[in-house]
NULUM-270779 format. One record per atom (N, C-alpha, C, O): residue in three letters; x, y, z. Coordinates in steps of 0.001 Angstrom, whole numbers, padded with zeros to 6 digits, always signed. Atoms other than C-alpha are relative to their C-alpha. Layout:
N
ALAXYZ
...
END
This chain:
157
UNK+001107+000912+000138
UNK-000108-021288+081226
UNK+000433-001429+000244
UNK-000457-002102+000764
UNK-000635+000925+000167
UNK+002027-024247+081080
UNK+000527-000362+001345
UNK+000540-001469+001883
UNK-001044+000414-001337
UNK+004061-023798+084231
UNK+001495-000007-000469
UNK+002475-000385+000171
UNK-001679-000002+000789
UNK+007192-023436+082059
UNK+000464+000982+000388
UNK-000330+001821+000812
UNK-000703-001217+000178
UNK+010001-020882+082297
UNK+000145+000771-001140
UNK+000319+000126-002174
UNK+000083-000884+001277
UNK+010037-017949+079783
UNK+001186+001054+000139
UNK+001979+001460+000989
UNK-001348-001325-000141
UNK+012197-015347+078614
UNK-000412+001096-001141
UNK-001519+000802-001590
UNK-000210-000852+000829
UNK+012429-012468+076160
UNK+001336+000136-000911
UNK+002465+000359-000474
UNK-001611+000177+001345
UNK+015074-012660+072780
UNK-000399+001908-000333
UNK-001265+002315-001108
UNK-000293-001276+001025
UNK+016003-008527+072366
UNK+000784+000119-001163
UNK+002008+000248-001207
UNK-000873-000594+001552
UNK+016798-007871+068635
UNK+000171+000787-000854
UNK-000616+001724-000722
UNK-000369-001100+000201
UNK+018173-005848+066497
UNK-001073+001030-000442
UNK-001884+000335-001055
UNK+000833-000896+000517
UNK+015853-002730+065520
UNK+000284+000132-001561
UNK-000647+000128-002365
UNK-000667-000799+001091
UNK+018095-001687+062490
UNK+000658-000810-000867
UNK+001615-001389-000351
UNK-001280+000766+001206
UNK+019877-003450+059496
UNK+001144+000733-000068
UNK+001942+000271-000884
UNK-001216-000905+000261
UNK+022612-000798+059757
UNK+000088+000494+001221
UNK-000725+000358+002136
UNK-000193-000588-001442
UNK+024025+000936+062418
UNK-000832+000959+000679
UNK-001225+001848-000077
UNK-000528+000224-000639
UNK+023318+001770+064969
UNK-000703-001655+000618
UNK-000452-002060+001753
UNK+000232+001511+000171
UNK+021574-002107+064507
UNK-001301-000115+001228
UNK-002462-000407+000940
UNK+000847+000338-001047
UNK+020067-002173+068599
UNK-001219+001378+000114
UNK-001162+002460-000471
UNK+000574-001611-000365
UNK+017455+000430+069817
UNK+000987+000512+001416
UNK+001796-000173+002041
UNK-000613-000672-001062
UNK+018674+003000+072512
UNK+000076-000817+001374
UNK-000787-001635+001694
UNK+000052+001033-000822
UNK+019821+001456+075489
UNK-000883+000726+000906
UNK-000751+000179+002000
UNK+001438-000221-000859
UNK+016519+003529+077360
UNK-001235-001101-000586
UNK-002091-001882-000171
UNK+001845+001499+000157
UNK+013910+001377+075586
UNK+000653-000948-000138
UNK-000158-001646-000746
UNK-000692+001025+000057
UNK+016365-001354+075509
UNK-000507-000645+001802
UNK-001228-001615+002037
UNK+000354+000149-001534
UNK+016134-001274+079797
UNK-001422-000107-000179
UNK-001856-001174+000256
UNK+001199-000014-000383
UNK+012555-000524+079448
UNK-001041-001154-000606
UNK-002147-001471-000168
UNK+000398+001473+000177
UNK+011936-003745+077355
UNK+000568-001427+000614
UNK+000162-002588+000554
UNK-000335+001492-001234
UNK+014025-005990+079851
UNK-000899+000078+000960
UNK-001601-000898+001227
UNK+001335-000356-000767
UNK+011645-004016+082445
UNK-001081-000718-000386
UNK-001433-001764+000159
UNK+001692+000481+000241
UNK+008395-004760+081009
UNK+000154-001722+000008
UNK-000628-002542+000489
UNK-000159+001827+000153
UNK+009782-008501+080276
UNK+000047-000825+001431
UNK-000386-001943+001712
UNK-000416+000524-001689
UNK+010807-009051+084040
UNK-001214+000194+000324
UNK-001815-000852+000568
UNK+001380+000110-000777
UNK+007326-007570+085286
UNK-000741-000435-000493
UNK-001904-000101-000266
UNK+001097+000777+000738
UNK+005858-009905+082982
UNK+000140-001159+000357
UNK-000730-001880-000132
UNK-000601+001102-000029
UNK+007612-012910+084283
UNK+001114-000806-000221
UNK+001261-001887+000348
UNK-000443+000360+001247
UNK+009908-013640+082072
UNK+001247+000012+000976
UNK+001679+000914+001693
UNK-001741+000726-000797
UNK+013473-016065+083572
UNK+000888+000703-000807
UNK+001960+001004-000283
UNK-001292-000051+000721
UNK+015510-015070+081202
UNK-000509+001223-001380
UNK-001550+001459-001994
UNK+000361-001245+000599
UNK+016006-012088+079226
UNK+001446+000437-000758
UNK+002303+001114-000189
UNK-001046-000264+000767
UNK+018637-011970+076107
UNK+000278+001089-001168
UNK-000588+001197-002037
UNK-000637-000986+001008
UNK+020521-009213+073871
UNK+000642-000669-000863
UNK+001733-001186-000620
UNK-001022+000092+001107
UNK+021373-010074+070393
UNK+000798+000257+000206
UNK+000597+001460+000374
UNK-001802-000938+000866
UNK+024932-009023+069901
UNK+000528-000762-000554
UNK+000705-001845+000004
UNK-000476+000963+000689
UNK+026498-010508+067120
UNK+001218+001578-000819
UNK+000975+002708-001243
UNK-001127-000989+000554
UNK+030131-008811+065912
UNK+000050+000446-000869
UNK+001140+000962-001114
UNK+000496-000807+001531
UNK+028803-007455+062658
UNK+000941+001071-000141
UNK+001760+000823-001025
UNK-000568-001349-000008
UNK+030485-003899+063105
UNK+001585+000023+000033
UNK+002358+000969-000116
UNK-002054-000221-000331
UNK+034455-005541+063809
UNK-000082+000514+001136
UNK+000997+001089+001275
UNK-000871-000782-001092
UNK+034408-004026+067296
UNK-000029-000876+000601
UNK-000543-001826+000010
UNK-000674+000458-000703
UNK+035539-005661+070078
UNK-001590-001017+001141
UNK-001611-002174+001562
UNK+000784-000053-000422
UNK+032202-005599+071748
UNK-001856-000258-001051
UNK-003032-000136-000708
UNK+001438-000269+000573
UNK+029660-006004+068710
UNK-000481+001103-000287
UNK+000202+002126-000344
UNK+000785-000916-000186
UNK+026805-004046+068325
UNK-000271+000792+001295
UNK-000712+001941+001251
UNK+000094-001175-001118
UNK+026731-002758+071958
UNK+000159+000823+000195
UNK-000907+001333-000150
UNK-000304-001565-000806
UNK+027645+000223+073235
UNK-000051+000788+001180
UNK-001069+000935+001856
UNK+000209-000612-001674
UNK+028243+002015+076275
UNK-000896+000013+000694
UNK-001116-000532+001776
UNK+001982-000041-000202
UNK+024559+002997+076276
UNK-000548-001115+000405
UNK-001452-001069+001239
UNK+001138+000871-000336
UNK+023399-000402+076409
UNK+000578-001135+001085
UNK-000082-001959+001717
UNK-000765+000461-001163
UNK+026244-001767+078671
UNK-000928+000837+001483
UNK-001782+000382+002245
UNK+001150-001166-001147
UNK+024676+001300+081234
UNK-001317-000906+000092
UNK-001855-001152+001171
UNK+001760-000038-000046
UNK+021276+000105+080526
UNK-000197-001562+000444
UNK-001264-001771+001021
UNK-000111+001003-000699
UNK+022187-003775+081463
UNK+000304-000024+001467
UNK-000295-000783+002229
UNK-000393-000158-000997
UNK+023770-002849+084301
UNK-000897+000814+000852
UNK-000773+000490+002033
UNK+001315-000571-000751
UNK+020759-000585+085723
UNK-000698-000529+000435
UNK-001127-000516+001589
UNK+000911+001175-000308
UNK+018735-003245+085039
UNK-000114-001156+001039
UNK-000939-001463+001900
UNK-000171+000448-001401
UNK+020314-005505+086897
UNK+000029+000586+001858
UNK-000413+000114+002906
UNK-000004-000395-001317
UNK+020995-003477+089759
UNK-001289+000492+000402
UNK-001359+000500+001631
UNK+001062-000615-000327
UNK+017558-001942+089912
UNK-001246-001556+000219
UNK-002225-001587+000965
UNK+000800+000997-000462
UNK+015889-005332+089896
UNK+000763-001388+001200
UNK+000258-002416+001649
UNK-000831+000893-001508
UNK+018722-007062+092761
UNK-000412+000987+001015
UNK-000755+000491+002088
UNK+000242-000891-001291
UNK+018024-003876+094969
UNK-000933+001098+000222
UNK-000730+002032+000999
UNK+000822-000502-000455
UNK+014628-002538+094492
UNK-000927-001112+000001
UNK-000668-002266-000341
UNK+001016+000846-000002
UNK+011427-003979+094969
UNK-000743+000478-001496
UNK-001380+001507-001719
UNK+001144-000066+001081
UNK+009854-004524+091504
UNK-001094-001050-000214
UNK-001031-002254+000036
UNK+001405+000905-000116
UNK+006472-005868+090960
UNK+000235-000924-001486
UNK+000535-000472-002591
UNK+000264+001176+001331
UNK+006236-009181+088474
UNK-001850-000044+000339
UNK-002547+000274+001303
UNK+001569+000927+000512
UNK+002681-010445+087602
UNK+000367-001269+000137
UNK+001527-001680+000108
UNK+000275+001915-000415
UNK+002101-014066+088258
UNK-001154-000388-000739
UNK-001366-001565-001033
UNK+000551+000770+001189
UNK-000408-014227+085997
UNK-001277+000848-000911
UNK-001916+001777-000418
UNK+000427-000816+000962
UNK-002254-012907+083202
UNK-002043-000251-000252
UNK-002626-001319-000439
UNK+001252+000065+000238
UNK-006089-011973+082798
UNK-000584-000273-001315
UNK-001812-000183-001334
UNK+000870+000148+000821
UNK-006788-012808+079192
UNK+001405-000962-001200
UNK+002604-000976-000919
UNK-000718+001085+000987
UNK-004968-015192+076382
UNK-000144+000228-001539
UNK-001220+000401-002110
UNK+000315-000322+001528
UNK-004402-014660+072822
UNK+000873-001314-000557
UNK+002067-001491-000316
UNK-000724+001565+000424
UNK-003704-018469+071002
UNK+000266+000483-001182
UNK-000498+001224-001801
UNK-000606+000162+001240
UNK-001539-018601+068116
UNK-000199-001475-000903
UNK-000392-002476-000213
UNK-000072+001078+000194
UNK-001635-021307+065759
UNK+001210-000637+000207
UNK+002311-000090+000146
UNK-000961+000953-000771
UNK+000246-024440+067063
UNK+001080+000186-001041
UNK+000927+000577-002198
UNK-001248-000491+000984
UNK+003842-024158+065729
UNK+000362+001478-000624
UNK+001316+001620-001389
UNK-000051-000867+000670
UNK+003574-020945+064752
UNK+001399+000487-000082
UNK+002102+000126+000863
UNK-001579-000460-000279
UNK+007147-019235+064010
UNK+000007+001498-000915
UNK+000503+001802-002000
UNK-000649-001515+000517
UNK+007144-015610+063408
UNK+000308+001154+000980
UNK-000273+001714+001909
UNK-000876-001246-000627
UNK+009303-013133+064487
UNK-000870+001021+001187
UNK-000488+001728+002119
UNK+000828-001572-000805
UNK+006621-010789+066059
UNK+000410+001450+000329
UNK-000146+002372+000925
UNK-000397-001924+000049
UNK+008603-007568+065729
UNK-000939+001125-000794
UNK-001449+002191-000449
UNK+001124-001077+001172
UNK+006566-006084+062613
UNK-000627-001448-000951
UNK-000219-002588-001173
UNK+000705+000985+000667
UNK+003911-007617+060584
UNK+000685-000590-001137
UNK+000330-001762-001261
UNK-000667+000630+000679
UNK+006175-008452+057822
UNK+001910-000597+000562
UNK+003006-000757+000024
UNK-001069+001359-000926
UNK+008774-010489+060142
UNK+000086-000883-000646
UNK-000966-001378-001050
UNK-000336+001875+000242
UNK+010371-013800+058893
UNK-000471-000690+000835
UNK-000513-000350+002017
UNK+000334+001087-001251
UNK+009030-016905+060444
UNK+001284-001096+000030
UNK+001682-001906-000807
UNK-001177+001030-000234
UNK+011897-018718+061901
UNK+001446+000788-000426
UNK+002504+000193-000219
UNK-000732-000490+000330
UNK+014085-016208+060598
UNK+001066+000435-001306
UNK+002083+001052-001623
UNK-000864+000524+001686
UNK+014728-017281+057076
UNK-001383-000171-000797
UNK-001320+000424-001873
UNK+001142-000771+001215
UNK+011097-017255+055256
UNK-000483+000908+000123
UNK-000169+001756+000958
UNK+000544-001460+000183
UNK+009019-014795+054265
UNK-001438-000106+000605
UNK-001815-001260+000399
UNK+001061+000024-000409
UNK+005526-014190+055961
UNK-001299-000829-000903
UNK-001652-000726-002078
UNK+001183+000975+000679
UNK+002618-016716+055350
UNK-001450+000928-000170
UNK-001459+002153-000043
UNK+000864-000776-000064
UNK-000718-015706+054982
UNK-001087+000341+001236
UNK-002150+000955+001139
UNK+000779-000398-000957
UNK-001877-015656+058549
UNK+000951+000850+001036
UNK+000748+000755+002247
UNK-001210-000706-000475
UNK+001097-013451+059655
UNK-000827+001658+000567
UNK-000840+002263+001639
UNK+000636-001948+000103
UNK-000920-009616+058879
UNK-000996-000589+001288
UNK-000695-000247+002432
UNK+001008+000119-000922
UNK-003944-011089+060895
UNK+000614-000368+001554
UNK+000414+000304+002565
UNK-000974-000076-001174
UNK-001792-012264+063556
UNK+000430+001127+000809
UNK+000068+001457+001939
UNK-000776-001589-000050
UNK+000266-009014+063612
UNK-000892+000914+000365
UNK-000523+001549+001353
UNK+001094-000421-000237
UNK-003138-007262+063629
UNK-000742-000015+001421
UNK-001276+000901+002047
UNK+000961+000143-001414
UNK-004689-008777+066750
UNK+001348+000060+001145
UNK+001439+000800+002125
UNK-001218-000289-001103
UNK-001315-009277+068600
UNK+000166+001362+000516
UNK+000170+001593+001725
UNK-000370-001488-000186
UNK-000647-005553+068434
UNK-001474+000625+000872
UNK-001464+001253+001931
UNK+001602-000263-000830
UNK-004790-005018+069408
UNK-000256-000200+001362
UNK-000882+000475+002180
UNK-000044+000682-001399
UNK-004382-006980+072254
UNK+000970+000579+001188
UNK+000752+000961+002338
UNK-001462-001006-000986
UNK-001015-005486+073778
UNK-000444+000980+000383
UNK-000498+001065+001610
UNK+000113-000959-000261
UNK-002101-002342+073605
UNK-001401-000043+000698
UNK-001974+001030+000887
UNK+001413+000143-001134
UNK-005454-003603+075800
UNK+000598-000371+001281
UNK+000456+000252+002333
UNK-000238+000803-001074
UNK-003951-005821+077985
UNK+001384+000311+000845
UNK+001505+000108+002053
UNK-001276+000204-000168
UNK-000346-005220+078191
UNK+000840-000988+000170
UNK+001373-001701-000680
UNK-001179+001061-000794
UNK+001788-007279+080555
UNK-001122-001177+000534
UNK-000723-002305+000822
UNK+001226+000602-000106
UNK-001927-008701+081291
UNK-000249-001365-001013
UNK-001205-002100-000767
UNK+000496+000899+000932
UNK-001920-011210+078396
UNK+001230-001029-000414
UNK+002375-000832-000820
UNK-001100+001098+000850
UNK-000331-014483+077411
UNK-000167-000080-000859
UNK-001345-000222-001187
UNK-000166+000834+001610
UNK+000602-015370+074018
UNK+000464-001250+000055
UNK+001626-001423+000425
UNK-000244+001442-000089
UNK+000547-019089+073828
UNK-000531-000392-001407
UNK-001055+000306-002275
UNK-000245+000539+001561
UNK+000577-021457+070898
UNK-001428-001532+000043
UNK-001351-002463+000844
UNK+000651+001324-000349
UNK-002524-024179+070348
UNK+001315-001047+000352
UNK+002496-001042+000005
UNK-000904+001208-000154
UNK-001155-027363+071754
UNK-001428-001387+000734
UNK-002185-001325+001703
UNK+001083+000755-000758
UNK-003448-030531+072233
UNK-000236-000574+001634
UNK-001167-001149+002198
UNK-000383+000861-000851
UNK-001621-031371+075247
UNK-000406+001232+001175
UNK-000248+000766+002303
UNK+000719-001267-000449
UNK-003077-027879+076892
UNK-000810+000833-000556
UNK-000703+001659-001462
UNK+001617-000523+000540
UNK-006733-027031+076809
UNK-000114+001568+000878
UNK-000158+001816+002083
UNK-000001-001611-000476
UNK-006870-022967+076929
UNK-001539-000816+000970
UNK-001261-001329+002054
UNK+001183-000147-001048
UNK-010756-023674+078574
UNK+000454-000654+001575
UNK-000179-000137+002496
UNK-000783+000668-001134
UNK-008991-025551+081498
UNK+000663+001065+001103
UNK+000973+000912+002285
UNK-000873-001095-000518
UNK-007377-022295+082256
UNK-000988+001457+000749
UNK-002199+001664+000670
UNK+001665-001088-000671
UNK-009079-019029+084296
UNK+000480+001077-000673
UNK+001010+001958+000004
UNK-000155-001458+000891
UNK-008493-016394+081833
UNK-001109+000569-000175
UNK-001929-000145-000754
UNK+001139-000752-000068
UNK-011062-014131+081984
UNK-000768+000377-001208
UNK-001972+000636-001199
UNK+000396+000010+001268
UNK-011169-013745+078083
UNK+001172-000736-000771
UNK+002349-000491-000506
UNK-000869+000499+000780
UNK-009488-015842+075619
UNK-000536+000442-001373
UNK-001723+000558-001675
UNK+000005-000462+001372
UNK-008773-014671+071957
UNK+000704-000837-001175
UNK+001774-001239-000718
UNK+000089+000608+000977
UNK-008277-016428+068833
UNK+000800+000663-001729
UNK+000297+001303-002652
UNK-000246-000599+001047
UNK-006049-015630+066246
UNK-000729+000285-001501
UNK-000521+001209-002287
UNK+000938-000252+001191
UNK-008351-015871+063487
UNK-001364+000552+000586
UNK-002306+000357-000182
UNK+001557-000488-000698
UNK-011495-014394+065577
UNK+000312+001633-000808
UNK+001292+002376-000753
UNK+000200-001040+000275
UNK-012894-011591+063655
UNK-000258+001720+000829
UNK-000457+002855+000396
UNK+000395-000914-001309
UNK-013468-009301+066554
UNK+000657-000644+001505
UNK+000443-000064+002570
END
């Protein structure tokens, strides 16, 4: 919406081992992130476990390396741009993994987090790769924009 560059932060699934998800839906969420647009596209790994390598694993070494090679030497389709908009409130900072996510990574969910969580998830599963999530900002007016439907985090329907 902006004209900015974007990316995708993959993190961990698990508080315990094996911490990441499998490195198949691991590839298949760099996938969906790339045919969504998305510059840049990062893997937690943080050395929690003492190995040498982190949390990785063979599996998800394989599943980087697919990735890359399957998007340097096939033709995959990106989107350029999305038919419908779902605004967050400005600043917003939560995790978006599960409805009870930290915001910012260190509090605990406010009270517009569930409703959030609620329509975010509603929306994905309409739109898919079809929908931006953007944040109010005064300095960009969603009506300005050609989204075919825009949605409202607090909109009852």
């Amino acid at each position: 919406m902006q004209g900015k560059d974007w990316g995708t932060m993959i993190t961990w699934k698990y508080n315990q081992l094996p911490y990441l998800d499998n490195g198949s839906n691991i590839y298949n969420q760099m996938m969906t992130s790339y045919q969504a647009g998305a510059k840049y596209i990062d893997v937690f790994n943080y050395p929690y476990n003492g190995t040498e390598y982190g949390t990785l694993t063979n599996e998800h070494f394989d599943a980087l390396q697919r990735f890359w090679k399957d998007i340097t030497t096939k033709q995959v389709n990106v989107s350029s741009s999305a038919n419908a908009a779902l605004v967050l409130p400005e600043n917003f900072g939560w995790g978006m993994r599960n409805p009870t996510d930290t915001i910012w990574g260190f509090w605990k969910t406010d009270n517009r987090t569930t409703q959030v969580a609620t329509v975010t998830s509603k929306l994905l599963d309409q739109y898919g790769i079809s929908l931006d999530i953007i944040f109010e900002d005064p300095a960009y007016t969603v009506s300005n924009m050609s989204y075919s439907k825009v949605y409202y985090w607090n909109q009852t329907s």
